[in-house]
N, C-alpha and C positions, 0 to 999 in steps of 0.2 A: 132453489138448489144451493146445497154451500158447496164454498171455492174451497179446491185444492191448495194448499199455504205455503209456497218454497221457501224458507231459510235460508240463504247466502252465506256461508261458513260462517255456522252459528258460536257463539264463543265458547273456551274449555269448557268454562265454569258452568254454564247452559246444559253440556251434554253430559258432565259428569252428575250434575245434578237431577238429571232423568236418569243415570244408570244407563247409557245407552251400551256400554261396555259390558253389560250383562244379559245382552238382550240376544235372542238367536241372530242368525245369519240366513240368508239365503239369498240360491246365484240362478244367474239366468240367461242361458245364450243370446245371442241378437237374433230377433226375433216379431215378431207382431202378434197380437192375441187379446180376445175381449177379458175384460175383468168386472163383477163386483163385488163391491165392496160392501161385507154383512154389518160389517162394524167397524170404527175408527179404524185406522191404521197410522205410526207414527215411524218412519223408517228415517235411518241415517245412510248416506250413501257413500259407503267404503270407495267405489271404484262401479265406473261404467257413465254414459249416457242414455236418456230416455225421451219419450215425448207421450204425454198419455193425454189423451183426449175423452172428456168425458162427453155422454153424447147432452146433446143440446149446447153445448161447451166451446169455450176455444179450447186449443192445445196450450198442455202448459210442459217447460222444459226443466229438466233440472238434471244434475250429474256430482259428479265426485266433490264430495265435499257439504254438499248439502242435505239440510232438513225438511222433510215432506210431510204434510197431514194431509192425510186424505179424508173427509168427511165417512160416515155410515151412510148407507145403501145409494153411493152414485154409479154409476154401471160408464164403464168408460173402457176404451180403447188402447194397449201400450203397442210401441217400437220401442225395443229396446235397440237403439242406434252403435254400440258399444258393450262388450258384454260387462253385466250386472253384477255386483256382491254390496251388499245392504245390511243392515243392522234393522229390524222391526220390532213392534212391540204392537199389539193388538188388544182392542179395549173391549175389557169385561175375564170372565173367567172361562178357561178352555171349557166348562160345560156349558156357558152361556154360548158360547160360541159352536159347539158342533150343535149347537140346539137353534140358535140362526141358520146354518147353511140346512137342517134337516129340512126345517118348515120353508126357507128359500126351495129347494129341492123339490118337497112333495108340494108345492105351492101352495102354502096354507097362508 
């Protein structure tokens, strides 16, 4: 399985050079709920705390300020401890992507 990857307040220069500044947003009450994950995920974290636990996994923590990779297809666990606002970016093309979660869906 691959590891989840916290960044530690990654430098400008790092996050302007991914464009992170142009990437959508999304927020998320405090909360607890499974997740996975169809494809990479690369999120910057504006504001909140979390703890996601993937299964077979330890917990891993991160919050405001930091950069997260989340590997493709780990199925894990959030609390979000603090509410969430995040920058992400997600790998491949939105039709590759709703073509991941179909075939996740009808389980093909």
């Amino acid at each position: 399985m691959s590891k989840i990857i916290v960044e530690h307040k990654p430098s400008t220069s790092n996050l302007e050079a991914l464009g992170v500044s142009k990437w959508p947003t999304w927020r998320k009450e405090v909360s607890v709920f499974p997740w996975t994950f169809h494809e990479q995920e690369i999120a910057y974290i504006l504001e909140g705390e979390c703890v996601i636990t993937p299964e077979g996994g330890s917990p891993v923590k991160f919050g405001k300020g930091d950069l997260v990779t989340f590997p493709s297809g780990i199925k894990a666990s959030w609390e979000v401890k603090q509410p969430l606002h995040k920058h992400y970016k997600l790998e491949g093309s939105a039709f590759g992507q709703m073509l991941r979660r179909a075939k996740a869906f009808l389980k093909l």
